[in-house]
C-alpha positions as CSV (number, residue, x, y, z in Angstrom):
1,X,25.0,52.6,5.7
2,X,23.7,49.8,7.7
3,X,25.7,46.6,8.6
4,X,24.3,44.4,6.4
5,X,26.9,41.2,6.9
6,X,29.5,39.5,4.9
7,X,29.8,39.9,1.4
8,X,30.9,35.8,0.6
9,X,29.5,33.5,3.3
10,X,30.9,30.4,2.6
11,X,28.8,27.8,5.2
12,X,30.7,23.9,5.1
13,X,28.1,21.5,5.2
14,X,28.8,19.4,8.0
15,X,27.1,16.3,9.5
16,X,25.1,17.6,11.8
17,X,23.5,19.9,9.0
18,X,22.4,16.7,7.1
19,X,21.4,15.1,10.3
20,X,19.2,17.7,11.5
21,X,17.7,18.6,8.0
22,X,16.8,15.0,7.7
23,X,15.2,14.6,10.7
24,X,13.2,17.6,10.1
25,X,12.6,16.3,6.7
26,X,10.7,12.7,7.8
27,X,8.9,14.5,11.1
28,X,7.4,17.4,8.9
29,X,6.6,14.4,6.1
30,X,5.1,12.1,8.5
31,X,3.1,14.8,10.1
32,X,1.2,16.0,6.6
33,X,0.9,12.3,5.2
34,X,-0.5,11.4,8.7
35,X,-2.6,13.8,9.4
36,X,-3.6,15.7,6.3
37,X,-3.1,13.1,3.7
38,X,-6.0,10.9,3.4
39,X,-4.0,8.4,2.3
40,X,-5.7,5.3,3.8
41,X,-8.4,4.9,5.9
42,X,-9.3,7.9,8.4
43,X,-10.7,8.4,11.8
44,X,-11.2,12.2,13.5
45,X,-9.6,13.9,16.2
46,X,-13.1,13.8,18.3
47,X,-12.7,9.3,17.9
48,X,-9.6,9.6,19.4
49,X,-10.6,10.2,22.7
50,X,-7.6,11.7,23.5
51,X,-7.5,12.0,27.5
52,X,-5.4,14.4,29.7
53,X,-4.8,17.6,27.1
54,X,-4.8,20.5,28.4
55,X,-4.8,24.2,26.8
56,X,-6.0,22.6,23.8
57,X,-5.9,25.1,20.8
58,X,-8.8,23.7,18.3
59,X,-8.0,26.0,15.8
60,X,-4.6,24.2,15.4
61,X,-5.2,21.2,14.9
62,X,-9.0,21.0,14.0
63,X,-8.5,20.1,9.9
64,X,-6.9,16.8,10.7
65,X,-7.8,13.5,9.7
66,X,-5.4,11.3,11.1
67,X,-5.0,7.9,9.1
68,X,-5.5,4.3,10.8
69,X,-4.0,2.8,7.9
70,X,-1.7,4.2,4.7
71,X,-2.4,2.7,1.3
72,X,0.1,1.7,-0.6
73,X,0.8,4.1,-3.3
74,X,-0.4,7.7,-4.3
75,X,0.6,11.0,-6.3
76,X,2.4,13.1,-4.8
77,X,1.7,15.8,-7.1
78,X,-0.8,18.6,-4.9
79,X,-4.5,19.4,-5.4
80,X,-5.3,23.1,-4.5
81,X,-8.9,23.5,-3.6
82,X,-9.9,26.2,-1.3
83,X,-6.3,27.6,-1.5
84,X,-5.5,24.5,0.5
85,X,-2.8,21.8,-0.9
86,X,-4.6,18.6,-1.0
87,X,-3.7,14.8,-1.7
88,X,-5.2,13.5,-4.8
89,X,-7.6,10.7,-3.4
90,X,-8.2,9.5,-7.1
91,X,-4.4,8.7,-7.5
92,X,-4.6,6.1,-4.1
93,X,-3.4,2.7,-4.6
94,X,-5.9,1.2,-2.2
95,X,-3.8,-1.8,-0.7
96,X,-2.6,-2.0,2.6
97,X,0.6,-3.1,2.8
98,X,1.7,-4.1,6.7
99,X,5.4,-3.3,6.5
100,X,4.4,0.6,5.4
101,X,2.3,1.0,8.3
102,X,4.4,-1.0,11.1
103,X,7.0,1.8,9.7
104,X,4.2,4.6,10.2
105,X,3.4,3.3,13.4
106,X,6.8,3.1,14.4
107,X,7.9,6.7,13.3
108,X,5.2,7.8,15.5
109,X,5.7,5.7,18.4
110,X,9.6,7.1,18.0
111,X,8.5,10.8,17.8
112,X,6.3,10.6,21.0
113,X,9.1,11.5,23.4
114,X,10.6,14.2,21.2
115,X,7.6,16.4,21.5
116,X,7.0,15.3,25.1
117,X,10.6,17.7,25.2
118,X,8.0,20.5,25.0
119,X,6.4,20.1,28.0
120,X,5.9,23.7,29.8
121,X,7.6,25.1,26.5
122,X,5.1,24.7,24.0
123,X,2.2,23.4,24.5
124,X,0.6,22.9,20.7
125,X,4.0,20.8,20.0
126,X,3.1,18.6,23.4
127,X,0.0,18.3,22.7
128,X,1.0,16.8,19.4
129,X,2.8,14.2,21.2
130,X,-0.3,13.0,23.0
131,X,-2.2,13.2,19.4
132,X,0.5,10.8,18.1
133,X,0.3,8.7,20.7
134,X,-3.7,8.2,20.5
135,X,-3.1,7.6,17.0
136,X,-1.0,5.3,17.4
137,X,-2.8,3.3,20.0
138,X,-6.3,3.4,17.5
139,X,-3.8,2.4,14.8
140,X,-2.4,-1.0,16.2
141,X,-6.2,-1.6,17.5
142,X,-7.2,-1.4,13.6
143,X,-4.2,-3.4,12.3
144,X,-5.1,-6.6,14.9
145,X,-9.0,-6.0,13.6
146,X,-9.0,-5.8,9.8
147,X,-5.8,-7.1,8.6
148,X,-5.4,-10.7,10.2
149,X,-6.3,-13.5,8.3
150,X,-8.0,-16.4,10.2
151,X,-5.2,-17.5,11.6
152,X,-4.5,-14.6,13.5
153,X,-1.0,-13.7,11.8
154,X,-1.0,-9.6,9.6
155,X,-1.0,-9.7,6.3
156,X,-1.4,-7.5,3.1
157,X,-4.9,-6.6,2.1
158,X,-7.2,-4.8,-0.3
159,X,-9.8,-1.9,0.2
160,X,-12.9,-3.4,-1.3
161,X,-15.0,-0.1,-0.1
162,X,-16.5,2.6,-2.6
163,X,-17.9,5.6,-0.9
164,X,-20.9,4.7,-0.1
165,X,-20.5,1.3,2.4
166,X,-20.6,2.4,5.7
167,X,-18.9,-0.7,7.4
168,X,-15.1,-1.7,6.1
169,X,-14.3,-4.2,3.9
170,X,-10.8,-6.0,2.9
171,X,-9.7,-8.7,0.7
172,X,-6.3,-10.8,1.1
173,X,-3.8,-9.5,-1.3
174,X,-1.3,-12.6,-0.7
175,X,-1.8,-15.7,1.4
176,X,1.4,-16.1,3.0
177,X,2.7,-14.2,5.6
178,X,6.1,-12.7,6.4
179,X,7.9,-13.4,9.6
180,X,9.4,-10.2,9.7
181,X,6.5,-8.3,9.1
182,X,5.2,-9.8,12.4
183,X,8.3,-9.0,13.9
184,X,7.8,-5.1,13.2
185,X,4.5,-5.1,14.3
186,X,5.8,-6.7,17.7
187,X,7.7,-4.3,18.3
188,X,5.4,-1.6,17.6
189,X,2.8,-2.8,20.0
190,X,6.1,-3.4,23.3
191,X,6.7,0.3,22.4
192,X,3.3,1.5,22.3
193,X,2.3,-0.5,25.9
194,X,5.5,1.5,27.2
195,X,3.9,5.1,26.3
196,X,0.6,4.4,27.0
197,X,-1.9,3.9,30.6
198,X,-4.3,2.0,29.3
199,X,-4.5,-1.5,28.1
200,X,-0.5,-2.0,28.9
201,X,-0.4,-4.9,29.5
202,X,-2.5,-6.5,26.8
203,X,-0.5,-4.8,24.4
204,X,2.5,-6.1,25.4
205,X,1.2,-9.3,26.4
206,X,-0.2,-9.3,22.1
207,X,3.6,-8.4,21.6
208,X,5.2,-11.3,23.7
209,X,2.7,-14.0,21.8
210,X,4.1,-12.7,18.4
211,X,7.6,-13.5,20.2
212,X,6.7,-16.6,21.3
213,X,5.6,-17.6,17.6
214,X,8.5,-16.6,16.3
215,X,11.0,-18.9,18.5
216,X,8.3,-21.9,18.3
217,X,8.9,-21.5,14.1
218,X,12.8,-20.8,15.2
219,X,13.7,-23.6,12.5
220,X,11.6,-21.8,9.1
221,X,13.4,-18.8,10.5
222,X,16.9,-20.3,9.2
223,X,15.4,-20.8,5.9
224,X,14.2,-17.5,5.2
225,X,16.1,-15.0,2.2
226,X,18.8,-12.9,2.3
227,X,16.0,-9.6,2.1
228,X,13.6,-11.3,5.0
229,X,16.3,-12.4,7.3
230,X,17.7,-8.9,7.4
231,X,14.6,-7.5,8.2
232,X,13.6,-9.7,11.0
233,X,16.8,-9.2,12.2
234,X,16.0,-5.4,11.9
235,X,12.8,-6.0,13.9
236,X,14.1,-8.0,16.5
237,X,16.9,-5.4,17.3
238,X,14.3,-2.7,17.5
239,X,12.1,-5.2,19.7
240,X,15.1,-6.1,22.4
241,X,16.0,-2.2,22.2
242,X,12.7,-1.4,23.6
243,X,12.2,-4.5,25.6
244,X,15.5,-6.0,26.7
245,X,14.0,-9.5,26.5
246,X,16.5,-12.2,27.0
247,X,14.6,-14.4,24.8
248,X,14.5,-12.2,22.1
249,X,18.5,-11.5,22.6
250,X,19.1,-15.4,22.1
251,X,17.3,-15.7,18.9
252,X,18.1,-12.6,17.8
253,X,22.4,-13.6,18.1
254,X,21.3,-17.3,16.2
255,X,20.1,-14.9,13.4
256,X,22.6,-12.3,13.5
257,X,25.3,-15.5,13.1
258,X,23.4,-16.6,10.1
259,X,23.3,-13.1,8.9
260,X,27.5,-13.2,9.0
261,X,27.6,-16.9,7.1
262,X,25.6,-15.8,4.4
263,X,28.1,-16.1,1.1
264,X,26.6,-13.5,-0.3
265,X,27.7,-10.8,2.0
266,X,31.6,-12.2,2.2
267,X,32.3,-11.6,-1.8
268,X,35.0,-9.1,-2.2
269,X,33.1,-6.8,-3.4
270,X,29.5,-5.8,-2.5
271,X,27.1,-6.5,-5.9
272,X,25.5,-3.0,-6.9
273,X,22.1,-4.2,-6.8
274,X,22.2,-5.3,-3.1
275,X,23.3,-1.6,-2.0
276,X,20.3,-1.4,0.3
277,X,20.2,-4.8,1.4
278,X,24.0,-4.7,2.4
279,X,23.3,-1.1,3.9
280,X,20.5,-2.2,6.0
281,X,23.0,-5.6,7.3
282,X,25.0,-2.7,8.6
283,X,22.8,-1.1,10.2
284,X,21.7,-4.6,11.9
285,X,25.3,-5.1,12.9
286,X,25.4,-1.4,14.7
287,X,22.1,-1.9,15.9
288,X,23.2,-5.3,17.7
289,X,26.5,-4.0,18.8
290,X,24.5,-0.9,20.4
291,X,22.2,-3.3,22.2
292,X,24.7,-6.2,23.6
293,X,28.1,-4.4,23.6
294,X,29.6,-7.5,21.5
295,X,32.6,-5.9,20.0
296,X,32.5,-9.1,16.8
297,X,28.9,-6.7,15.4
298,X,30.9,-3.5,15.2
299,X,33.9,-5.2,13.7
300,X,31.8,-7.1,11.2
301,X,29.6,-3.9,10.5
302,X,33.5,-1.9,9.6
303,X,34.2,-4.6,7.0
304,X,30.7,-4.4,5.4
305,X,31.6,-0.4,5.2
306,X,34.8,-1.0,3.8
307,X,33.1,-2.9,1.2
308,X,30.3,-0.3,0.5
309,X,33.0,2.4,-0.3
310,X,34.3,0.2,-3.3
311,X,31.3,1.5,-5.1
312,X,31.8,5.5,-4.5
313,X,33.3,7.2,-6.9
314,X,35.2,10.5,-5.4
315,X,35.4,12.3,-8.6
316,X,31.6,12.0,-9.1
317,X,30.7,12.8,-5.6
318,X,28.3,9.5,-6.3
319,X,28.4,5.7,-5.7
320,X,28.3,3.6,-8.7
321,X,26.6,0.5,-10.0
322,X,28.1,-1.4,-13.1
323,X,25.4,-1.6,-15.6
324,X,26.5,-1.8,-19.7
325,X,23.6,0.6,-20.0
326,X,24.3,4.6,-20.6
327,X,21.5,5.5,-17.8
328,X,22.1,3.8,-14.1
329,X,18.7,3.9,-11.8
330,X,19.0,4.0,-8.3
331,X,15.8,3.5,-5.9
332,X,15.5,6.2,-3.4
333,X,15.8,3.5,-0.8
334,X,19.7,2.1,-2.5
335,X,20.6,5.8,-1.8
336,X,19.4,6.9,1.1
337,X,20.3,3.6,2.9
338,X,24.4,3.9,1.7
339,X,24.1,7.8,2.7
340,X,22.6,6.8,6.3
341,X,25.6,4.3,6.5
342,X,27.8,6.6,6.2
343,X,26.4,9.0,8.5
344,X,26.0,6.6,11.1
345,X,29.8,5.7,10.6
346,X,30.9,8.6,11.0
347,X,29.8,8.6,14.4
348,X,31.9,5.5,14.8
349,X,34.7,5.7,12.3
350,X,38.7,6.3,13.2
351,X,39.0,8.8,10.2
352,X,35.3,10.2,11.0
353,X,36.4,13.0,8.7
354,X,36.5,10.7,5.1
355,X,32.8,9.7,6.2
356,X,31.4,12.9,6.9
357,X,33.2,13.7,3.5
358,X,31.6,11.1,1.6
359,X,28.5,11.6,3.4
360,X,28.3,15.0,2.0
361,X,29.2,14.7,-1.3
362,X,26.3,11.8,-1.4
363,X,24.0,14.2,0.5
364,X,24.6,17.1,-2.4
365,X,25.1,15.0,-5.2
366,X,22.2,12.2,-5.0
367,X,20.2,13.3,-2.8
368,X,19.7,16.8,-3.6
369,X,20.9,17.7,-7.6
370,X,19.1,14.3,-8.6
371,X,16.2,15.9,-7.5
372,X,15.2,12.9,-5.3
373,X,13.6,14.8,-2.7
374,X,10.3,16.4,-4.6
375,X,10.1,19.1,-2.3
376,X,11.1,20.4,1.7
377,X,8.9,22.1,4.6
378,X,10.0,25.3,5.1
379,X,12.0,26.2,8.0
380,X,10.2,27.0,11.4
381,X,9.7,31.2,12.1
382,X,12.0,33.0,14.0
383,X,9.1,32.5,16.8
384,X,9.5,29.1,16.8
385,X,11.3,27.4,19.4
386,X,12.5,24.7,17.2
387,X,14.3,27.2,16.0
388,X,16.3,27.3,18.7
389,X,19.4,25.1,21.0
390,X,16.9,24.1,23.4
391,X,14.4,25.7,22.5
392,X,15.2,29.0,24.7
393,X,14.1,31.8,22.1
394,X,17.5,33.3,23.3
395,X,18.9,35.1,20.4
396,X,22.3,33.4,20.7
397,X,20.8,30.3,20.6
398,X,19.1,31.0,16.9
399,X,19.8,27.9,14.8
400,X,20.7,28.6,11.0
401,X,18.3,27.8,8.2
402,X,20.9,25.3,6.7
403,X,20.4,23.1,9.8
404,X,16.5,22.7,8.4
405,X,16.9,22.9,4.8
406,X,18.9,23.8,1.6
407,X,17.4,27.0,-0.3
408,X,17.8,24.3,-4.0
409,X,14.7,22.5,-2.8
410,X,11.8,23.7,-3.3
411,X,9.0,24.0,-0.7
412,X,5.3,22.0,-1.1
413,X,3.4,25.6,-1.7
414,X,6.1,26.6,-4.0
415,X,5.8,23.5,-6.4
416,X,2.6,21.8,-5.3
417,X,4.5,18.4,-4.8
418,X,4.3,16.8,-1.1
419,X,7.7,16.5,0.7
420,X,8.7,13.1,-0.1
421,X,11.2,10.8,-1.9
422,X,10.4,10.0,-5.4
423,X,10.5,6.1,-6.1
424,X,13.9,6.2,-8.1
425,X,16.0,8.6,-10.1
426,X,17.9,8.2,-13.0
427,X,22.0,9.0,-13.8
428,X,23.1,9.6,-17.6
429,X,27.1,8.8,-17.3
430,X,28.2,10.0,-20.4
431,X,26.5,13.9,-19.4
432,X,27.2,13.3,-16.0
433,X,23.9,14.6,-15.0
434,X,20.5,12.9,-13.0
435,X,17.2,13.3,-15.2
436,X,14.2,15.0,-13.7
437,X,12.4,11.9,-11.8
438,X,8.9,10.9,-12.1
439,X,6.8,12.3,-9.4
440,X,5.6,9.5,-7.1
441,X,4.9,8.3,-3.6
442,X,5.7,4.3,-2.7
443,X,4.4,4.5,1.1
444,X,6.4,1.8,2.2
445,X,9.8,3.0,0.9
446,X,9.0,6.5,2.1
447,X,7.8,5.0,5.2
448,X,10.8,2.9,5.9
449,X,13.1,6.0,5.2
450,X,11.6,8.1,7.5
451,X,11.7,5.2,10.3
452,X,15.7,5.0,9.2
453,X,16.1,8.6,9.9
454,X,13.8,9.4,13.2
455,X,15.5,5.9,14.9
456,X,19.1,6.8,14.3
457,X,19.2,11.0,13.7
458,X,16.1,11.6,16.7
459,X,18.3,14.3,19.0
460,X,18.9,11.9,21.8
461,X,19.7,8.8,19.7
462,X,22.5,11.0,18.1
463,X,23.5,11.6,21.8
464,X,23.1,8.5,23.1
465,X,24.9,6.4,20.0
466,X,27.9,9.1,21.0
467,X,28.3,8.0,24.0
468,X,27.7,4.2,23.7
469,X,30.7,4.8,21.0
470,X,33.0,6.2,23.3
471,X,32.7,4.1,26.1
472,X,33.1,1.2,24.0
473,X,30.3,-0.7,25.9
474,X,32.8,-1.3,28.8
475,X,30.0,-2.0,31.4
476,X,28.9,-4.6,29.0
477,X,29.7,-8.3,28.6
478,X,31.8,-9.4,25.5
């Protein structure tokens, strides 16, 4: 009889499983909706004008149809025509909204030097790099040319177009603008002049002026809410990462200051409908701690933690929030903000083990049972060598399906669903059990998610947050 293995394997799910089947999740995700989707509005590989690529296999990537711009909102549930899976375009919410596509932008932007990894390994996977990076250059071009208003600043807008207009037209969807939605874009284009030849310096000459704008109003940026502040401050942390702009570093401590004054963060207890807003504060605090080495961040992002544990519930395997109703809805974005936090505490926590704990039970429990994820890619081939510790194709160096997926999802061919987060899902306490959720696709939650993921769980940001962490910033002022 042939050795056929172990009759019980019993695999723990660490971490590092979650980490790495995350990550895998949001690049495979962004890489359909990007590139297959037609969600938005589409150029072709040929407009590109993609320079330098070399051993160019056409038959790869020649049915793409890589988006300028996302719309808002779509179905996620699969079209098969041609016995090929195809996004609905009749189910398109045709609004552009600019924090969705700053987050696209920025997910690609963030990818570019994973797959430049490949280089002289696989050539398809670093030629994909260069794609993203063309896109990404066509895509901040398009943002500055449609949606400005006529003072210059980005704003929302409408698709006014039916099929037949050959020139693009959009409508204002909301007069005023958002500070921190100028701030993302910002620091899309200083990351985009740092990967790309040509134009540099315009684009980050476009991004410095947006700075500029920002300290000149520095005054209406003390007056924003709760929700905008933390997401400027999100955007200027992602801006001074990339840029290390003294400037930026000054206005971005002011705001961080403000952030810790604000009353509503220094209750006792965290209120159950700001989960993701007092997630994303600690992510800010980690973020600015990462960047400056100021000890006070870290401390005040371990109180906000503590804090966020007071709603998890260890016999449920689920965090909580008080409601008198018998259901409780939780937004895909409430729970895969708190799981993130945990995840990224672990990394930093002195009993790392009751985070990775928690972090699991949240990972099985409300991410996967609830059924929040509609589906998952499949895992690369045993030819791949993303299937493998550094890509060798050594046999010993064969990386387990469980660090790509769990078997429980379903995959996109299997279910005809694309592989993204459903909007919320919904927990009946007295069963004890998550309802099936609705099928649908809200770009700029799924788009924000997937930023989340790729900027904290991208392999060398796991690598490099470990070793900030340990050293403690000591070569940094305090």
């Amino acid at each position: 009889m042939k050795y056929i293995g172990p009759f019980l394997r019993i695999n723990k799910l660490k971490k590092e499983n979650i980490e790495e089947q995350l990550f895998y999740l949001a690049k495979e995700s962004l890489n359909q909706i990007v590139l297959y989707s037609k969600c938005g509005v589409c150029t072709s590989l040929k407009d590109l004008k993609i320079k330098k690529i070399s051993n160019f296999d056409i038959n790869t990537f020649k049915d793409l149809s890589p988006l300028l711009c996302i719309y808002k909102k779509a179905s996620p549930k699969l079209l098969n025509v041609d016995d090929k899976l195809c996004w609905n375009e009749d189910k398109f919410k045709r609004e552009v909204n600019i924090d969705s596509n700053s987050y696209m932008t920025l997910c690609l932007l963030e990818l570019c030097s994973y797959y430049d990894s490949f280089k002289n390994i696989d050539t398809n996977k670093y030629n994909l790099g260069k794609i993203y990076r063309s896109v990404c250059k066509s895509q901040l071009e398009f943002y500055a040319t449609y949606l400005r208003n006529d003072e210059g600043v980005f704003i929302d807008k409408g698709s006014q177009n039916n099929i037949y207009d050959e020139e693009l037209k959009f409508e204002e969807k909301n007069k005023k603008f958002s500070f921190a939605s100028q701030a993302l874009l910002m620091a899309a284009y200083y990351k985009c002049a740092l990967l790309v030849d040509d134009d540099k310096e315009s684009y980050m000459n476009f991004s410095i002026d947006i700075l500029n704008m920002l300290i000149q109003y520095k005054e209406d940026l003390y007056e924003l809410s709760s929700e905008e502040l933390v997401k400027l401050c999100f955007a200027l942390n992602l801006f001074y990462k990339y840029s290390e702009n003294e400037a930026c570093k000054l206005l971005l401590l002011d705001l961080s200051e403000l952030l810790c004054e604000e009353n509503l963060y220094e209750s006792h207890i965290i209120s159950a409908e700001k989960v993701d807003l007092s997630s994303m504060k600690y992510m800010n605090y980690i973020l600015f701690y990462r960047n400056t080495g100021i000890i006070k961040f870290k401390d005040k992002a371990e109180a906000l933690y503590k804090k966020l544990l007071t709603l998890y519930d260890p016999e449920k395997g689920i965090f909580i929030k008080e409601t008198e109703d018998k259901d409780i809805n939780f937004s895909c974005l409430e729970i895969m903000s708190y799981l993130l936090t945990c995840l990224i505490h672990s990394h930093i926590a002195d009993d790392k083990n009751k985070s990775e704990s928690i972090a699991t039970d949240i990972f099985k429990r409300q991410v996967l049972d609830s059924g929040l994820v509609l589906s998952w890619p499949e895992a690369p081939g045993l030819n791949d060598v993303e299937r493998y510790r550094n890509f060798s194709l050594r046999p010993e160096d064969l990386v387990e399906e469980q660090n790509f997926r769990m078997p429980s999802i379903p995959t996109p061919e299997s279910c005809e669903l694309a592989p993204v987060f459903a909007k919320h899902v919904t927990y009946n306490k007295k069963k004890e059990i998550f309802k099936n959720p609705k099928a649908s696709f809200d770009a700029n939650k799924n788009l924000l998610i997937f930023f989340l993921i790729i900027s904290f769980f991208k392999p060398e940001c796991i690598q490099r947050s470990n070793d900030i962490d340990e050293e403690e910033c000591k070569d940094k002022p305090k």
